[in-house]
BAVO-607957 format. One record per residue (C-alpha): residue number from 1; chain; residue in three letters; x, y negated, z. Coordinates in steps of 0.02 Angstrom, whole numbers, padded with zeros to 5 digits, m for minus. Each point is the difference from the previous one (the first is absolute). Last residue first. Layout:
! residues N
REC  pos  unit  code       u       v       w
REC  NUM     A   ALA       X       Y       Z
...
This chain:
! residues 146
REC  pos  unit  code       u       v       w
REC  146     A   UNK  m01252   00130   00160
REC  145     A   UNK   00108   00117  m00125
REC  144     A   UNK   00193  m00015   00045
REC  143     A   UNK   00079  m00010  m00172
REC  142     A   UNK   00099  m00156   00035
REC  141     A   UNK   00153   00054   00005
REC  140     A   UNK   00021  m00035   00198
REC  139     A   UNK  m00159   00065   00024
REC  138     A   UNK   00025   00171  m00096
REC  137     A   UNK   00168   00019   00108
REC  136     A   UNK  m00077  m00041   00182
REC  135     A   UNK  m00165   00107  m00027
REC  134     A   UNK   00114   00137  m00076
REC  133     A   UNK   00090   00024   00154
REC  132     A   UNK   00079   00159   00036
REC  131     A   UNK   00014   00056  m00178
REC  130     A   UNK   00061  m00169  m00046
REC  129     A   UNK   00136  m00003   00120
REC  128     A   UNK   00045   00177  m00046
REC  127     A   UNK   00020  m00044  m00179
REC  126     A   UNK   00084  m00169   00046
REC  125     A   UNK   00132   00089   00096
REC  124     A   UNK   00021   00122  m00136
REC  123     A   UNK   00024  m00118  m00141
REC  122     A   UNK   00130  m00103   00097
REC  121     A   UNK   00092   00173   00039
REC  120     A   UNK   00003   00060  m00179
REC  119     A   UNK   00059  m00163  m00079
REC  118     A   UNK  m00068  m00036  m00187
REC  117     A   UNK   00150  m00140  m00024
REC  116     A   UNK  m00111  m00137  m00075
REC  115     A   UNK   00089  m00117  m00116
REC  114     A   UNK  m00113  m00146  m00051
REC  113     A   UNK   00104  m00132  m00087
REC  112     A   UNK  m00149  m00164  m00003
REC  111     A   UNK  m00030  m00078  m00163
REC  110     A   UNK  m00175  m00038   00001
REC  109     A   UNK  m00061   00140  m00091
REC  108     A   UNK   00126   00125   00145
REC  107     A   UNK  m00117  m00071   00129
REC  106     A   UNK  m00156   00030  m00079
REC  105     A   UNK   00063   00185  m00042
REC  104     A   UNK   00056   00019   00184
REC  103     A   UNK  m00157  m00037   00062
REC  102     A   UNK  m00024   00142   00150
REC  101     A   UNK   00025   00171  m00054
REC  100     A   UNK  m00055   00044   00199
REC   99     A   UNK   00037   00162   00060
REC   98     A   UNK   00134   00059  m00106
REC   97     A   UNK   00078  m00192  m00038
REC   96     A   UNK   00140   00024   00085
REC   95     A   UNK   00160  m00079   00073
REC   94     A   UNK  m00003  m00167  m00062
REC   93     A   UNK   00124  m00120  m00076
REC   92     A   UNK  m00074  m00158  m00057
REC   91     A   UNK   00115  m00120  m00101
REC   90     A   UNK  m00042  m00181  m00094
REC   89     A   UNK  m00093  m00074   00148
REC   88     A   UNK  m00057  m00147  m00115
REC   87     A   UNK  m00102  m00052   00155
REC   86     A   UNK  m00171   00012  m00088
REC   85     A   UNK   00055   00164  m00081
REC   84     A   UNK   00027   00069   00189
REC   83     A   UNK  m00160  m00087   00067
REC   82     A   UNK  m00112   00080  m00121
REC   81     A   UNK   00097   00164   00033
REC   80     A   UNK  m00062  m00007   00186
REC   79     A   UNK  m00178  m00040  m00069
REC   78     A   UNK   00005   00127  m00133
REC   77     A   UNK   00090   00143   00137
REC   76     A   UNK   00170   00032   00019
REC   75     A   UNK   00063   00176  m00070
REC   74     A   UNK   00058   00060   00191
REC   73     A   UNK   00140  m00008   00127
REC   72     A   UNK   00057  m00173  m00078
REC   71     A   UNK   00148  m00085  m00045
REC   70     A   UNK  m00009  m00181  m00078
REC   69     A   UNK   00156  m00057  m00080
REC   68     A   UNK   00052  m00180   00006
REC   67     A   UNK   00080  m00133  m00127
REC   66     A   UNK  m00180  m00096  m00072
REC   65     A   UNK  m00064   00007   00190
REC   64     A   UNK   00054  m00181  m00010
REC   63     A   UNK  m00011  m00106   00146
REC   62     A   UNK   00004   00093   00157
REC   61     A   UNK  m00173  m00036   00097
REC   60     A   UNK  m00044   00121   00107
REC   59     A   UNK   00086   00154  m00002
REC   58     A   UNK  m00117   00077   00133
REC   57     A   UNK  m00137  m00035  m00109
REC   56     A   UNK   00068   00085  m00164
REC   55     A   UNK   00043   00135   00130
REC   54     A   UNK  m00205   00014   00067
REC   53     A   UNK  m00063  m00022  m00194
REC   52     A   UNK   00130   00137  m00058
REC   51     A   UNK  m00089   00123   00133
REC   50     A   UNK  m00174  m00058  m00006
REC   49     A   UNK  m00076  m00125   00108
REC   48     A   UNK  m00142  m00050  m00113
REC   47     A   UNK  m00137   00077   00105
REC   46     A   UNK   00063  m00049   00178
REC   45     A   UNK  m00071   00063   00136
REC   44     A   UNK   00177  m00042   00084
REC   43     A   UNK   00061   00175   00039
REC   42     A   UNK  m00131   00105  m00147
REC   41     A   UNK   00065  m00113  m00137
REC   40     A   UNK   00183  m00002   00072
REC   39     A   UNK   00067   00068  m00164
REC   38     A   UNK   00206  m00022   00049
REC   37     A   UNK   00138  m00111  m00033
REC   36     A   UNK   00162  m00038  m00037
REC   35     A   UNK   00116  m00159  m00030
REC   34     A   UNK   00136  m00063  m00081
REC   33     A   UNK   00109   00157  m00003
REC   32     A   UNK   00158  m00054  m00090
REC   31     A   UNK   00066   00083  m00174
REC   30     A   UNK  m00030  m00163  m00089
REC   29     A   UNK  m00174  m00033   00061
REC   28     A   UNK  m00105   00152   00061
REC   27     A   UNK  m00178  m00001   00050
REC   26     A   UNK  m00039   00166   00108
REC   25     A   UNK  m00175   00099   00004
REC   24     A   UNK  m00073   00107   00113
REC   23     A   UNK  m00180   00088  m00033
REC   22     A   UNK  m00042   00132   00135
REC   21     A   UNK  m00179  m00065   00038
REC   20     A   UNK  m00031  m00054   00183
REC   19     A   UNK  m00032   00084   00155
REC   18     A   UNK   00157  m00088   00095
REC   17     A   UNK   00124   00135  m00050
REC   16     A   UNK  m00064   00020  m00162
REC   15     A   UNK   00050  m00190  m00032
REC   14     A   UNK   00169   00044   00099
REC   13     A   UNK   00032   00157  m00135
REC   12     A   UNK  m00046  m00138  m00145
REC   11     A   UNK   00126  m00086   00061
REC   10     A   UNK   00151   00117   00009
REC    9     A   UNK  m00047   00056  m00174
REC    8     A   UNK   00017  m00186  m00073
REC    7     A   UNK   00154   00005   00110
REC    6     A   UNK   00066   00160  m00091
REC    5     A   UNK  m00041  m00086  m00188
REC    4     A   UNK   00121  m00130   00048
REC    3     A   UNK   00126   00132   00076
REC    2     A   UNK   00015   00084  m00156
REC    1     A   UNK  m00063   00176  m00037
């Protein structure tokens, strides 16, 4: 596993950490971490605050996304992937799409490589997050019923 994908990790520990969601995600421009981020949708009562939405943030403005890879610990979501085709991201490494399948097929229509590495220990951590709190994980996709 490269160390881009490892931060992503890293972060989405520190988002469980606080109470959050374990989502991390990493932008990467010509082998240099730009930025990383975490889902901080539970920290800052935040609905939007997803993992690729927090490190698009703490990027701030960079010109061009059109040269970057995206890395995140999960398939991103439609909004999340919304942003990525927006940007011209061209790249999004993640490391599962088990738990959530996410819109990688929207993604991939618009041009977007998706290459999704299936790892074990991402896959358990959210399994065991969303065992222990389903409330958390169907509100942050949306399925929460009122």
């Amino acid at each position: 596993m490269d160390k881009f994908m490892k931060e992503a990790i890293n972060q989405a520990r520190k988002s469980l950490s606080e109470g959050g969601i374990p989502i991390g995600s990493a932008l990467v421009r010509k082998g240099k971490l730009v930025a990383a981020g975490h889902n901080k949708r539970v920290q800052e009562k935040n609905p939007i605050l997803h993992g690729e939405m927090d490190c698009l943030n703490n990027a701030g403005r960079i010109g061009s996304y059109r040269n970057t890879v995206i890395y995140s610990t999960l398939m991103p979501c439609y909004m999340c992937a919304g942003t990525i085709v927006q940007f011209k991201i061209p790249k999004v490494i993640v490391a599962e799409n088990k738990t959530f399948e996410g819109a990688w097929r929207f993604m991939q229509e618009h041009g977007v490589e998706v290459v999704n590495l299936q790892d074990e220990g991402c896959i358990k951590m959210m399994e065991q997050f969303i065992a222990e709190r389903p409330d958390l994980w169907w509100e942050d996709i949306g399925e929460l019923e009122s």
